[in-house]
N, CA, C and O atoms as a Tinker XYZ file with bonds, in Angstrom:
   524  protein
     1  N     16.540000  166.938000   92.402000    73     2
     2  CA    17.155000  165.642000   92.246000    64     1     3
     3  C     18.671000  165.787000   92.130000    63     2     4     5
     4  O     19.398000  165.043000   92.789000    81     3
     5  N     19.216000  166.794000   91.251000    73     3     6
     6  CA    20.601000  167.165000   91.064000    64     5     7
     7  C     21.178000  167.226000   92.322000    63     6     8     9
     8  O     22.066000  166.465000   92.707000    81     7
     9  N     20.577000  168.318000   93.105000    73     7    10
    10  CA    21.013000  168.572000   94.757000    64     9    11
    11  C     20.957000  167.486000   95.333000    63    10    12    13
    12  O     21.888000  167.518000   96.137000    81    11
    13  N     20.359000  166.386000   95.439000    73    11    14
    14  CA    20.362000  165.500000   96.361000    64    13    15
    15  C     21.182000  164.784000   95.977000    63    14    16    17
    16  O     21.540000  164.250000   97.026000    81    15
    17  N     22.013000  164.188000   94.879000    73    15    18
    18  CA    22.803000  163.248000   93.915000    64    17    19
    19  C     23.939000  164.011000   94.354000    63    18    20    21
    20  O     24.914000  163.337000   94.683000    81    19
    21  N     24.058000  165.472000   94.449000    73    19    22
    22  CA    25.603000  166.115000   95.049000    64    21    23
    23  C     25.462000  166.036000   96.126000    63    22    24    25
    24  O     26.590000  165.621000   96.393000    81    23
    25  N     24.697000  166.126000   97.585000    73    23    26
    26  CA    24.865000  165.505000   98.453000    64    25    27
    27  C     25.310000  164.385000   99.044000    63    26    28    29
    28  O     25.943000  164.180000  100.080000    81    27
    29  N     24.773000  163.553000   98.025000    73    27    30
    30  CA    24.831000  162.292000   98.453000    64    29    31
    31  C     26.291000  161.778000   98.232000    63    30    32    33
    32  O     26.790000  160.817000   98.819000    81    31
    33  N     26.803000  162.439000   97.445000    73    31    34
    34  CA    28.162000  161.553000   96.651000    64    33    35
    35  C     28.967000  162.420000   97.966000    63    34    36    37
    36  O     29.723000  161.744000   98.664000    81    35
    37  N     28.796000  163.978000   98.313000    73    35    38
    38  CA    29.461000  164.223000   99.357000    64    37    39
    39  C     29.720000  163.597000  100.478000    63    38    40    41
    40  O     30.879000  163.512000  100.883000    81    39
    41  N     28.401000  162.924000  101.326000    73    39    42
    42  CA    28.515000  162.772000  102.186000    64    41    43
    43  C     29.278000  161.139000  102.170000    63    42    44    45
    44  O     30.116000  160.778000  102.996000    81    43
    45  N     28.957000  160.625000  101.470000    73    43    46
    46  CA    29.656000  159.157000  100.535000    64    45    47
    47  C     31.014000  159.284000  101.019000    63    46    48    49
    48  O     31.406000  158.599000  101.963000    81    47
    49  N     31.980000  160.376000  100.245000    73    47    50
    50  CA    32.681000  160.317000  100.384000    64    49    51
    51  C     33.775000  161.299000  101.521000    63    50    52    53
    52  O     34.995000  161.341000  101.360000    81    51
    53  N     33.256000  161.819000  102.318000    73    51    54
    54  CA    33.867000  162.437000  103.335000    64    53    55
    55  C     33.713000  160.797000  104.720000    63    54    56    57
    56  O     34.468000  160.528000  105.654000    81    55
    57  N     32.490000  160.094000  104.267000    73    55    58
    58  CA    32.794000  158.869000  105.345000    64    57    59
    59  C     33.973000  158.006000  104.726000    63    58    60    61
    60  O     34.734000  157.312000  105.400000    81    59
    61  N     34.017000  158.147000  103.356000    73    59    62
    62  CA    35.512000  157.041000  102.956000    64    61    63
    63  C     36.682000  157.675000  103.843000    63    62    64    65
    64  O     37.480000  157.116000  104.595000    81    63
    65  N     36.542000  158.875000  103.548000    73    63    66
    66  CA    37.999000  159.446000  104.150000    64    65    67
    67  C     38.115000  159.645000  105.371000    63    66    68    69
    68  O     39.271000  159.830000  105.749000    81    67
    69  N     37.021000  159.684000  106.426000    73    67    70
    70  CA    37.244000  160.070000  107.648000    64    69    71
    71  C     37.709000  159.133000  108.800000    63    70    72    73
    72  O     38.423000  159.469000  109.745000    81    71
    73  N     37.226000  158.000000  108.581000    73    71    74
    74  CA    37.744000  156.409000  109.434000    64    73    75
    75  C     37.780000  157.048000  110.793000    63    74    76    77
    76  O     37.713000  158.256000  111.020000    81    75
    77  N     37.869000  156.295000  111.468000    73    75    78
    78  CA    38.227000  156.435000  113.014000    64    77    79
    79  C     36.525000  155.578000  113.987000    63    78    80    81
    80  O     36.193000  154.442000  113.650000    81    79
    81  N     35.819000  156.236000  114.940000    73    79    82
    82  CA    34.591000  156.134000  115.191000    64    81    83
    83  C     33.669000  155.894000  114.294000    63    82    84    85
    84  O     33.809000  156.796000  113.469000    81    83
    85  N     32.578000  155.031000  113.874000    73    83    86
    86  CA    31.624000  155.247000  113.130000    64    85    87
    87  C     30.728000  155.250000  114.130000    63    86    88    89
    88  O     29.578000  155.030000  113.750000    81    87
    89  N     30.860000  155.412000  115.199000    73    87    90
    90  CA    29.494000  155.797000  116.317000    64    89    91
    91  C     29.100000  157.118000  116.683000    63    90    92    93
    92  O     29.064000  157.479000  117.859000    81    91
    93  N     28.869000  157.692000  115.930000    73    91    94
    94  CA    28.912000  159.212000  116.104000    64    93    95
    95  C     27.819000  160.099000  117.315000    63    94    96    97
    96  O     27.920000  161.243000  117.757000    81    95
    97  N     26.937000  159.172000  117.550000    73    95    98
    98  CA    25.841000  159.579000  118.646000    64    97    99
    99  C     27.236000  159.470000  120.094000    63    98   100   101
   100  O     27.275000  160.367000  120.936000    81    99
   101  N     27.945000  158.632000  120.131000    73    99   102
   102  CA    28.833000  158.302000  120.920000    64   101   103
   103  C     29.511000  159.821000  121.860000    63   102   104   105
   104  O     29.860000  159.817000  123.040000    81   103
   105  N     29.538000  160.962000  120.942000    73   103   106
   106  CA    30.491000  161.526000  120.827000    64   105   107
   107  C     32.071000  161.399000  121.402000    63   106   108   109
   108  O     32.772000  160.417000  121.160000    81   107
   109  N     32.491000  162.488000  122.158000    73   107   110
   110  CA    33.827000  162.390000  122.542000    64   109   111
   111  C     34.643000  161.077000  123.694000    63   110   112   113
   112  O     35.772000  160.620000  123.870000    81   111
   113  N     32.630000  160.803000  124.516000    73   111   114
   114  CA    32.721000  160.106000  125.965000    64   113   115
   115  C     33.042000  158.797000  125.475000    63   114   116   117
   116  O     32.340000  157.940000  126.012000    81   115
   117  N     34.152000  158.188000  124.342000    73   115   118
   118  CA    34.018000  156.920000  124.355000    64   117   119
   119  C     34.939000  155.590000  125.646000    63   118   120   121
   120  O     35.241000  154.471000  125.234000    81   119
   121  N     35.201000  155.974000  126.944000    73   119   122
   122  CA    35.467000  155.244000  127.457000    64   121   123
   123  C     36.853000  155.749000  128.091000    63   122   124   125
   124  O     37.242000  155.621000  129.252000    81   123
   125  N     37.416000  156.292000  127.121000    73   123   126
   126  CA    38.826000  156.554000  127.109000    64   125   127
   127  C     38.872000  158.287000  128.056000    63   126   128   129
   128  O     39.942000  158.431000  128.648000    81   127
   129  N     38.131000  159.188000  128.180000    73   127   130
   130  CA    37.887000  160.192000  129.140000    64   129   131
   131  C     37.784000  159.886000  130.393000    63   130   132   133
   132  O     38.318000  160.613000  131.232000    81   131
   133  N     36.990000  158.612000  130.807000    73   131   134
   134  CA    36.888000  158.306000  132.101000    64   133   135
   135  C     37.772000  157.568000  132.828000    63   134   136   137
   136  O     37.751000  157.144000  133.984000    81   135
   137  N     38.739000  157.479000  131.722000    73   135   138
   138  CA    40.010000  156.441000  132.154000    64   137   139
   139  C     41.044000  157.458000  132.590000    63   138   140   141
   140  O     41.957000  157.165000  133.362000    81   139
   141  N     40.838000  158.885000  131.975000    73   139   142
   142  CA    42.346000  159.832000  131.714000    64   141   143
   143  C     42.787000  159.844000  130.513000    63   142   144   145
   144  O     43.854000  160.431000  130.333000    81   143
   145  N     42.282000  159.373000  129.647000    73   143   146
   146  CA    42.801000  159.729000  128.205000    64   145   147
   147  C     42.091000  160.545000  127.558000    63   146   148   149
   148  O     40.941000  160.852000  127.875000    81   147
   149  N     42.721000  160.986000  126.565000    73   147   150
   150  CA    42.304000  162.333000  125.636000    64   149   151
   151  C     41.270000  161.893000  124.287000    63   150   152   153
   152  O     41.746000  161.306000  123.315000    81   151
   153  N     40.390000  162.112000  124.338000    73   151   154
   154  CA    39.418000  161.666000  123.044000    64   153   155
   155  C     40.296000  161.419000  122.110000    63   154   156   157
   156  O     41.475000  161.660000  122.367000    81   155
   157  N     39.881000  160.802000  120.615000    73   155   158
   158  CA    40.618000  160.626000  119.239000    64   157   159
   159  C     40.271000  162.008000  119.155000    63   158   160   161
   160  O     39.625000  162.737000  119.907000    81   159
   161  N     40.945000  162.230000  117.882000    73   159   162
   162  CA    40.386000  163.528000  117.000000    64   161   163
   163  C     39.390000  162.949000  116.331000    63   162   164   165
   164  O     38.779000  163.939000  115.926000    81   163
   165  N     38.930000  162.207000  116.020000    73   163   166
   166  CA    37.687000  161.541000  115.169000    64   165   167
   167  C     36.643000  161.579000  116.296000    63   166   168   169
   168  O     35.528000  161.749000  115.802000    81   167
   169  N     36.611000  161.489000  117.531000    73   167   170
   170  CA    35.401000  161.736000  118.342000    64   169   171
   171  C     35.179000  162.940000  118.310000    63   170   172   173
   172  O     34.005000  163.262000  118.124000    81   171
   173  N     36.451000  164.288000  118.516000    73   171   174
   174  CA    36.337000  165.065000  118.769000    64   173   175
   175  C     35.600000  165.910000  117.509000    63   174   176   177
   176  O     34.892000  166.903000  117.675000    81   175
   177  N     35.972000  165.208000  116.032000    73   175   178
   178  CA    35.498000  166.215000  115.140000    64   177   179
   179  C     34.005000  165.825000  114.969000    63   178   180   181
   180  O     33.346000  166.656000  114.344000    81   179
   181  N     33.283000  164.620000  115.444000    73   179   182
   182  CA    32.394000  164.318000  115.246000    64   181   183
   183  C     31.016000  165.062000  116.533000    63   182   184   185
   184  O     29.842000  165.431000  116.557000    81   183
   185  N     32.296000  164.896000  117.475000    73   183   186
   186  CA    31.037000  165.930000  118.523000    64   185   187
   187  C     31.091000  167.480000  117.764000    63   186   188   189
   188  O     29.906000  167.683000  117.497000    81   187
   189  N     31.706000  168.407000  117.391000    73   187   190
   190  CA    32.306000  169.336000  116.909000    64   189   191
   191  C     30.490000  169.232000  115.558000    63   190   192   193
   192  O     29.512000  169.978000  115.511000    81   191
   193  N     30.851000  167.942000  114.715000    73   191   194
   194  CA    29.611000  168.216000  114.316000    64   193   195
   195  C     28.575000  168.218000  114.140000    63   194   196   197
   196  O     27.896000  168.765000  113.271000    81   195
   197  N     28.157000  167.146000  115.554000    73   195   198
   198  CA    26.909000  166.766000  116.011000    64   197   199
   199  C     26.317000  168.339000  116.656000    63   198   200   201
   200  O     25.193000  168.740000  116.354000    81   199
   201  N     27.286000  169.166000  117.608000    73   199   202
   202  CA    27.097000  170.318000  118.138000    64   201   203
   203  C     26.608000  171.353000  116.893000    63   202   204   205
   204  O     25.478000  171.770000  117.147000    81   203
   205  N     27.021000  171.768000  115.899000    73   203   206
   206  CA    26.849000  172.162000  114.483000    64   205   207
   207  C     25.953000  172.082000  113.966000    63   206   208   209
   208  O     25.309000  173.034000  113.525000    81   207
   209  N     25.495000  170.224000  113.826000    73   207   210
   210  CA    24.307000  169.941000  113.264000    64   209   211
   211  C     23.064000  170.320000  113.993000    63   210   212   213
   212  O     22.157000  170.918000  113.413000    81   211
   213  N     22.993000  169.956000  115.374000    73   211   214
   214  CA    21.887000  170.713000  116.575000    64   213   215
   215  C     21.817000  172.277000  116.245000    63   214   216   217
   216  O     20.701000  172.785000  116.355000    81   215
   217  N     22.736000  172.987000  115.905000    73   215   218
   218  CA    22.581000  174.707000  116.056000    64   217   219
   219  C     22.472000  175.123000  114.747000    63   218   220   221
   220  O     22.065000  176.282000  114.825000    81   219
   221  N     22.637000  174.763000  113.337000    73   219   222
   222  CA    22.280000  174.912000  112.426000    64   221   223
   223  C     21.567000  174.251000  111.418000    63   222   224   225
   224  O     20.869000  174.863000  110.609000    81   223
   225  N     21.726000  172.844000  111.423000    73   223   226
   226  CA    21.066000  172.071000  110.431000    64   225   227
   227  C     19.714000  171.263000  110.640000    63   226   228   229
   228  O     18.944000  170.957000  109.730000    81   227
   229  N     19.564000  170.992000  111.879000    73   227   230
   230  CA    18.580000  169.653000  112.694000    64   229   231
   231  C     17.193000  170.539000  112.230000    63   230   232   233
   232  O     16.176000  169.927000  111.902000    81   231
   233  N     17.230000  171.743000  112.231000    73   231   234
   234  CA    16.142000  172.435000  111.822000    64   233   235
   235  C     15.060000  172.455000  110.916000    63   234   236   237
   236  O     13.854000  172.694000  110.852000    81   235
   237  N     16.246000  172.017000  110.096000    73   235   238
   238  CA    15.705000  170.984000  108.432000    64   237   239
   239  C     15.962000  169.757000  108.297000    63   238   240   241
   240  O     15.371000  168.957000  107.572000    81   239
   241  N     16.871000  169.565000  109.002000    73   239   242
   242  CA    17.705000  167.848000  108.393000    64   241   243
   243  C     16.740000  166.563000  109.191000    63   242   244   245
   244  O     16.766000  165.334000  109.124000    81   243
   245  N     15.897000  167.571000  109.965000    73   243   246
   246  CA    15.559000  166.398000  111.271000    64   245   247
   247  C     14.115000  165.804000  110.835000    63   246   248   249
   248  O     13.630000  164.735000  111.204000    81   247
   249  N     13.439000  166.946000  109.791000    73   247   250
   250  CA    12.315000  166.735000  109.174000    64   249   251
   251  C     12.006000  166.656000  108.059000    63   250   252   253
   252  O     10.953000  166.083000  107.780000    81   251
   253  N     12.968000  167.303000  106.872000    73   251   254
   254  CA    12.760000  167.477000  106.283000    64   253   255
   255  C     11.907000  168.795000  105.385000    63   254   256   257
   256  O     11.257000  168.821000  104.339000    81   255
   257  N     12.270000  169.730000  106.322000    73   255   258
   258  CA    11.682000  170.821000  106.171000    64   257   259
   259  C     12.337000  171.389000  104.902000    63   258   260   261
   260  O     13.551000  171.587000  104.847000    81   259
   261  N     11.258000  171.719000  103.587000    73   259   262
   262  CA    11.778000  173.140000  102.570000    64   261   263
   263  C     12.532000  171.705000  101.562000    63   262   264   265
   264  O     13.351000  171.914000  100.668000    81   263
   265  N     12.102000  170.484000  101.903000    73   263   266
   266  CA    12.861000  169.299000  100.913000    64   265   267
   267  C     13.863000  169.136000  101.603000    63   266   268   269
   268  O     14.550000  168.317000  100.992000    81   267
   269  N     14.384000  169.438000  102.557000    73   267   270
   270  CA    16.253000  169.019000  102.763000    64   269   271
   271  C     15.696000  167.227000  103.223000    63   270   272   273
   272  O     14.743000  166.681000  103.779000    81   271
   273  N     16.939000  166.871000  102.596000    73   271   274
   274  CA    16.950000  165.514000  102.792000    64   273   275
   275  C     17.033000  164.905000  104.527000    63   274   276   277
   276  O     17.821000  165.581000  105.190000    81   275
   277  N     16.527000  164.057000  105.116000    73   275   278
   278  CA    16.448000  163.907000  106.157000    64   277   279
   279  C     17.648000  162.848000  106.721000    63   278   280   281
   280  O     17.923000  161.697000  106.382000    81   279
   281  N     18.161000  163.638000  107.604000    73   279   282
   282  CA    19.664000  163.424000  107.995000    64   281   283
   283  C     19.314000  161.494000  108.798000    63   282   284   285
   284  O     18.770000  161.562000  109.900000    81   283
   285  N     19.550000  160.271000  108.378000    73   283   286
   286  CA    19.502000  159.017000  108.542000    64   285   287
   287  C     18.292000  158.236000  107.946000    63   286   288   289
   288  O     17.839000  157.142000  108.284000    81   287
   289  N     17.822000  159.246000  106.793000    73   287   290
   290  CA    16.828000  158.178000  106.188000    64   289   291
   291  C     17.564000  158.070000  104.682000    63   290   292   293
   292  O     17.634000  158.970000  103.846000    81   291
   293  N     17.946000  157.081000  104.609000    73   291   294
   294  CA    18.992000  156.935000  103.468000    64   293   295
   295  C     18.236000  157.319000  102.300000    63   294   296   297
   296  O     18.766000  158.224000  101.655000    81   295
   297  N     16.906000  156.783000  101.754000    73   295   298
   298  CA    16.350000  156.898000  100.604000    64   297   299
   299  C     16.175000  158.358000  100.380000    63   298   300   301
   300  O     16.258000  158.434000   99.154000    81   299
   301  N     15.974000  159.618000  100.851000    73   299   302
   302  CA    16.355000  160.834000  101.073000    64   301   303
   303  C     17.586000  161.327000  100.168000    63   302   304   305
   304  O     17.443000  162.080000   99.205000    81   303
   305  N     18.849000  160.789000  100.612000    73   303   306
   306  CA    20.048000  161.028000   99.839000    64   305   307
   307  C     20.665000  160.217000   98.379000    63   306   308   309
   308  O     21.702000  160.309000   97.723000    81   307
   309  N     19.335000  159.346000   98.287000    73   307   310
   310  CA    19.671000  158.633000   96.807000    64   309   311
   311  C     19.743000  159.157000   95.654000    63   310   312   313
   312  O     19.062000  160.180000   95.586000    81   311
   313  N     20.204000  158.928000   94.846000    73   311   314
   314  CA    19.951000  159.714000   93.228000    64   313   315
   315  C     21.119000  160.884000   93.209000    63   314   316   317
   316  O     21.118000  161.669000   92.260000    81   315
   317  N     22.100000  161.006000   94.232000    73   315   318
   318  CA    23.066000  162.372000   94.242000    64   317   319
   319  C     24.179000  161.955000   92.949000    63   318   320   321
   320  O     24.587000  160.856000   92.572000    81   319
   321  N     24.442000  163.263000   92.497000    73   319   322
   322  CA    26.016000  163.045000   91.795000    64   321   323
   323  C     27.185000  162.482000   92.272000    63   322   324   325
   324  O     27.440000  162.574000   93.472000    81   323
   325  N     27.922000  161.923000   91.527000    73   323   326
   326  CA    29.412000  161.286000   91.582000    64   325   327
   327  C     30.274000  161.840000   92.286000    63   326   328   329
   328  O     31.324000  161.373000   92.727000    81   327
   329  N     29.581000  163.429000   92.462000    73   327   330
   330  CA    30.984000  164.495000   92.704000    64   329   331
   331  C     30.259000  164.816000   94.036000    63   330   332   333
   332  O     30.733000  165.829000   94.550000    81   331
   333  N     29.336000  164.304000   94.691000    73   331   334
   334  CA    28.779000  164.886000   95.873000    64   333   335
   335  C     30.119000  165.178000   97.080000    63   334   336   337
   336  O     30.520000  166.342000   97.058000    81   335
   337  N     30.673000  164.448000   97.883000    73   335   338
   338  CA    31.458000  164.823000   98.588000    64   337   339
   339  C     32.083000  166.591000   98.135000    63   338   340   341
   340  O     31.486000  167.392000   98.853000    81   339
   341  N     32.723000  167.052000   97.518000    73   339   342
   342  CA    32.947000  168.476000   97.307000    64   341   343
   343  C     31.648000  169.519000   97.241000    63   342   344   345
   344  O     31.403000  170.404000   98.060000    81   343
   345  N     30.986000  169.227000   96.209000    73   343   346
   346  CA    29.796000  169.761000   96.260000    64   345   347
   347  C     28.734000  169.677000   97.701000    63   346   348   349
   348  O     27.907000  170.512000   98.066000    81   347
   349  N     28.924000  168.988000   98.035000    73   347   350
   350  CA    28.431000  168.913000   99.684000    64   349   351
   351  C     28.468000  170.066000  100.186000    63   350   352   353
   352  O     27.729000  171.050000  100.207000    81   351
   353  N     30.269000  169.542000  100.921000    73   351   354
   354  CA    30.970000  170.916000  101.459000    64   353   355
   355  C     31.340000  172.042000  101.092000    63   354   356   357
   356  O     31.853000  172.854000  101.862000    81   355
   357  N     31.088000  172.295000   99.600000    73   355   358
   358  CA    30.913000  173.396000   98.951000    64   357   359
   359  C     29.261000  173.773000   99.230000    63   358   360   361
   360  O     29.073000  174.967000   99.460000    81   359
   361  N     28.276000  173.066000   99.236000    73   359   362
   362  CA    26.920000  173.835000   99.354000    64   361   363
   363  C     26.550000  173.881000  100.868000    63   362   364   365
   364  O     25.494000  174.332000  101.312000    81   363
   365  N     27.270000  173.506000  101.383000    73   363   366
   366  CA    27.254000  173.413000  103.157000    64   365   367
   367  C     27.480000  174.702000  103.473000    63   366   368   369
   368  O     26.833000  175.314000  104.323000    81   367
   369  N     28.486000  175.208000  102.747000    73   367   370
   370  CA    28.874000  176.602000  103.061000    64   369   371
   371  C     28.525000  177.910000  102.722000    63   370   372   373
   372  O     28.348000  178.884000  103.454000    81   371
   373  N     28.426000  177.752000  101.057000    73   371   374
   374  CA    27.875000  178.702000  100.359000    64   373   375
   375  C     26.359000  178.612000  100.336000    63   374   376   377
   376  O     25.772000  179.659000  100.608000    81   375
   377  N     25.483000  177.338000  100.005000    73   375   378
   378  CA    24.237000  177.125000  100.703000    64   377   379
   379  C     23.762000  176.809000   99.262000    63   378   380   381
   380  O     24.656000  177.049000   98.451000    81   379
   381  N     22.544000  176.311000   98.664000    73   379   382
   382  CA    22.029000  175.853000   97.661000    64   381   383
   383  C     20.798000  175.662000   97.531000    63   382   384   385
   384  O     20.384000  174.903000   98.407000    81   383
   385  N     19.704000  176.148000   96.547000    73   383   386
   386  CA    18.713000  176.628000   96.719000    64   385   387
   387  C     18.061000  177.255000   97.804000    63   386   388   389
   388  O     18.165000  178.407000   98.226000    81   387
   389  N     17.194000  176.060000   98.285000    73   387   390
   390  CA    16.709000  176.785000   99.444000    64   389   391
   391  C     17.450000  176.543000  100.828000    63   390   392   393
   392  O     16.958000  176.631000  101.953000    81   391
   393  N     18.910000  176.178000  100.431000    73   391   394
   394  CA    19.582000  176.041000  101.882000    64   393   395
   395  C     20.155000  177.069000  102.202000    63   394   396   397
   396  O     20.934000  177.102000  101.249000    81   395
   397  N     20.457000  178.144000  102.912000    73   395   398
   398  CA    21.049000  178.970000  103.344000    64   397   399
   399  C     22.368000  178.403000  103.705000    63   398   400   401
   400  O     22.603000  177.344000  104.286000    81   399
   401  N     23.471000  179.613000  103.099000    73   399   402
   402  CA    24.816000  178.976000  103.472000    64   401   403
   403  C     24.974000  178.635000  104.981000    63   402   404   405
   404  O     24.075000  179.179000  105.622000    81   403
   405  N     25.861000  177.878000  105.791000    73   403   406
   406  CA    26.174000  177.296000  106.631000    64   405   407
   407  C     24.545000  177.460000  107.459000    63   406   408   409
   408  O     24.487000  178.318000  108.340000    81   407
   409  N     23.699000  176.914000  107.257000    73   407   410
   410  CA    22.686000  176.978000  107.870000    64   409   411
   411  C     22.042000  178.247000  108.228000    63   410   412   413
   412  O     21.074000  178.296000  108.987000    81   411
   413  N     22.495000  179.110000  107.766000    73   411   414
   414  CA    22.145000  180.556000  108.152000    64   413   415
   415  C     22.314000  180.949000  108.920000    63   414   416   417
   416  O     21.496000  181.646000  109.520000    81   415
   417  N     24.243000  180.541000  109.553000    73   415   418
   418  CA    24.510000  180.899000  110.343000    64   417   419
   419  C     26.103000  181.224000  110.141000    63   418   420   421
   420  O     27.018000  180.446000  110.413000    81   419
   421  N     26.235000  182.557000  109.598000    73   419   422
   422  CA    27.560000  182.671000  109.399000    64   421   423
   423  C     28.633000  183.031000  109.902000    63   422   424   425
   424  O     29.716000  183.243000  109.355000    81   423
   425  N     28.230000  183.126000  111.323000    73   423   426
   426  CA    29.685000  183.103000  112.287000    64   425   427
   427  C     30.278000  181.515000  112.464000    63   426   428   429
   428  O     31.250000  181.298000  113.187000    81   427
   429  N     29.508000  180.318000  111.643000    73   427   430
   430  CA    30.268000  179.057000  112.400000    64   429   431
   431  C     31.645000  178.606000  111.106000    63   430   432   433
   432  O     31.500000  178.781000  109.896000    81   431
   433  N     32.245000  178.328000  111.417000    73   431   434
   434  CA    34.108000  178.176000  110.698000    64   433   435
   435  C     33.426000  177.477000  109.865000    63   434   436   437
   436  O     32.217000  177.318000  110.030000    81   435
   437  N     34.378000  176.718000  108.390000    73   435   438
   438  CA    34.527000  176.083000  107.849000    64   437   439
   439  C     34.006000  174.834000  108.049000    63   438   440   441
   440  O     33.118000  174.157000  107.529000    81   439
   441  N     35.056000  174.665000  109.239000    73   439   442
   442  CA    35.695000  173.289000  109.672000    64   441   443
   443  C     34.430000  172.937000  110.692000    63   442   444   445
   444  O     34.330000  171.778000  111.094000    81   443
   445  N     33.737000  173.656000  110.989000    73   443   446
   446  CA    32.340000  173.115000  112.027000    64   445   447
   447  C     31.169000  172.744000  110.816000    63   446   448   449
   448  O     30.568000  171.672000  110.877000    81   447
   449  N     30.965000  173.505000  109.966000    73   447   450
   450  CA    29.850000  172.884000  109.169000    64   449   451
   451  C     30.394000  171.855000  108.092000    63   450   452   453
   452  O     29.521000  171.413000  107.346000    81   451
   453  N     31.755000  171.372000  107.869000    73   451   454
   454  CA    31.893000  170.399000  107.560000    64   453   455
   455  C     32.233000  168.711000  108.067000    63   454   456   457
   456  O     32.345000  167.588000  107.575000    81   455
   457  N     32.324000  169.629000  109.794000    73   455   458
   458  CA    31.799000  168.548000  110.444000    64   457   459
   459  C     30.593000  168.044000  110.754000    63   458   460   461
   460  O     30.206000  166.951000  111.168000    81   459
   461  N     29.958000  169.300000  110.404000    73   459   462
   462  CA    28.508000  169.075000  110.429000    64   461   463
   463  C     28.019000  167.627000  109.339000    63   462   464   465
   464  O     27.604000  166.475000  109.467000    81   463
   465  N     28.414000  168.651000  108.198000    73   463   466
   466  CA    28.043000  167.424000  107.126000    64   465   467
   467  C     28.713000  166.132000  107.146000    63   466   468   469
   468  O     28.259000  165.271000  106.392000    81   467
   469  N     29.654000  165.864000  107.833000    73   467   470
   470  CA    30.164000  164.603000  108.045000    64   469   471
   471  C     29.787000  163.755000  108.732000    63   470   472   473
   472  O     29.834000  162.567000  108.411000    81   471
   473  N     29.235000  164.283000  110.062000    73   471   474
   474  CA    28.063000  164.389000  111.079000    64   473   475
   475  C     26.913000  163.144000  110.481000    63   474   476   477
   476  O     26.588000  162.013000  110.844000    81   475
   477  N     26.557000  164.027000  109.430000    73   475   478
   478  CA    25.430000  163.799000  108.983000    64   477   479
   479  C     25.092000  162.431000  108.259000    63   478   480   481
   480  O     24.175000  161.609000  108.247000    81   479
   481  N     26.358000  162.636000  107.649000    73   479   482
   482  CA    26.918000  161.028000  106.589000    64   481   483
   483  C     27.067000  159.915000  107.530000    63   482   484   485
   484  O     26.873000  158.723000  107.288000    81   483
   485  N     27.433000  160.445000  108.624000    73   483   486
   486  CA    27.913000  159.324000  109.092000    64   485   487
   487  C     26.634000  158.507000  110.181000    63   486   488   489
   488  O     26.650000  157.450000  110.811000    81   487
   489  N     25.520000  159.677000  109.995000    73   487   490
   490  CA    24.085000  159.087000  110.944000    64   489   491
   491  C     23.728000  158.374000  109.877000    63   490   492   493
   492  O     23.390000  157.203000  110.053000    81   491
   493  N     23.734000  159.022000  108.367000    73   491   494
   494  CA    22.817000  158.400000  107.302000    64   493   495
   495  C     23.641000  156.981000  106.678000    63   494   496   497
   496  O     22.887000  156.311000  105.973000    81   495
   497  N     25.029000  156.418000  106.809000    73   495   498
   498  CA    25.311000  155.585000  106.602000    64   497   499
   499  C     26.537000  154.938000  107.305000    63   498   500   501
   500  O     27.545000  154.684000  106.645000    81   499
   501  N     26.482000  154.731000  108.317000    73   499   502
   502  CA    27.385000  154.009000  109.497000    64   501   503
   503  C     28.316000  153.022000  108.743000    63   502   504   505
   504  O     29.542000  152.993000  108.639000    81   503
   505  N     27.260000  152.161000  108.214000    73   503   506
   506  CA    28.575000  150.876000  107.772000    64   505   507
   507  C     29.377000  150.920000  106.427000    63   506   508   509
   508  O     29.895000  149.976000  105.831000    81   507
   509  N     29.352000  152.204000  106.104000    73   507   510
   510  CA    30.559000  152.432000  104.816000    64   509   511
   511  C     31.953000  152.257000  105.057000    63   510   512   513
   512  O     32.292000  153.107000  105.880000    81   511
   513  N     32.652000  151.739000  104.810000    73   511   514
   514  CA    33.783000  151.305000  105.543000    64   513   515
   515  C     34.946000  152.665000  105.141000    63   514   516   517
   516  O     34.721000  153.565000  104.331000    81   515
   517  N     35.913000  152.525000  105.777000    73   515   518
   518  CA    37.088000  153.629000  106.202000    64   517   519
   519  C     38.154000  153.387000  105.547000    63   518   520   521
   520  O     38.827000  152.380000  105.766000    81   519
   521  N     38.488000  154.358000  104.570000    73   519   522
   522  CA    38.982000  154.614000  103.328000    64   521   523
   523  C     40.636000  154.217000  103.867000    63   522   524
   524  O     41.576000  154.284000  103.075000    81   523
C-alpha cells in the first residue's frame, strides 16, 4: 500500500510539471513532422518514454504482474504517498520490492526511465492539468 501511495504522488506530480502534449499515445507524429517542423520536446520526451515503457516496464505495468500497479487503471495507483513524484523516480531507478531497478534493465539512462514513468502518469491520468 505504502509503494503504491509513493507512486502515485510521483506520477501526480511529474504530470503537474511536465505540460506540453497530454496525448501521449500520439507520440512525436503530432502533425507538425509532416508539415517540416521539428516535434516539441514534450512529444519527444514522451515517445522517449512510451519506447522505455514497451522495453522495460509493459511487462508488468500492462498486467499487473508481481502487484505492479497497472499502467491506466487509476484505482491501481490510489492510496500512494504525498511524496510520490520523487519516490517514483527514485524507485524507477533503484527499483522497490519486487521491482527491479529500471526494469531490469540497466543500460537505459536516467532520463529514459523517467520518461518512462511519466509515460505512465500521463496514460493513467490525462486530464491533470499543467503546472
Amino acid at each position: 500500500m505504502f509503494y503504491r501511495t509513493l507512486l502515485l504522488i510521483t506520477l501526480l506530480g511529474m504530470t503537474a510539471c511536465s505540460g506540453g502534449n497530454r496525448n501521449p499515445a500520439a507520440g512525436p507524429a503530432t502533425g507538425g513532422e509532416e508539415a517540416g517542423t521539428t516535434p516539441s520536446w514534450r512529444d519527444q520526451r514522451m515517445e522517449l518514454g512510451l519506447q522505455t515503457y514497451r522495453a522495460a516496464c509493459a511487462s508488468c505495468h500492462d498486467a499487473g504482474a508481481g502487484g505492479a500497479p497497472v499502467t491506466g487503471r487509476r484505482e491501481d495507483w490510489s492510496g500512494r504517498s504525498d511524496m510520490w513524484q520523487a519516490v517514483l523516480f527514485e524507485h524507477a531507478k533503484a527499483g522497490y520490492l519486487d521491482m527491479p531497478g529500471k526494469g531490469g534493465r540497466g543500460d537505459l539512462s536516467d532520463e529514459a526511465v523517467d520518461a518512462a514513468a511519466e509515460y505512465m502518469l500521463e496514460k493513467t491520468f490525462p486530464e491533470l492539468p499543467d503546472d
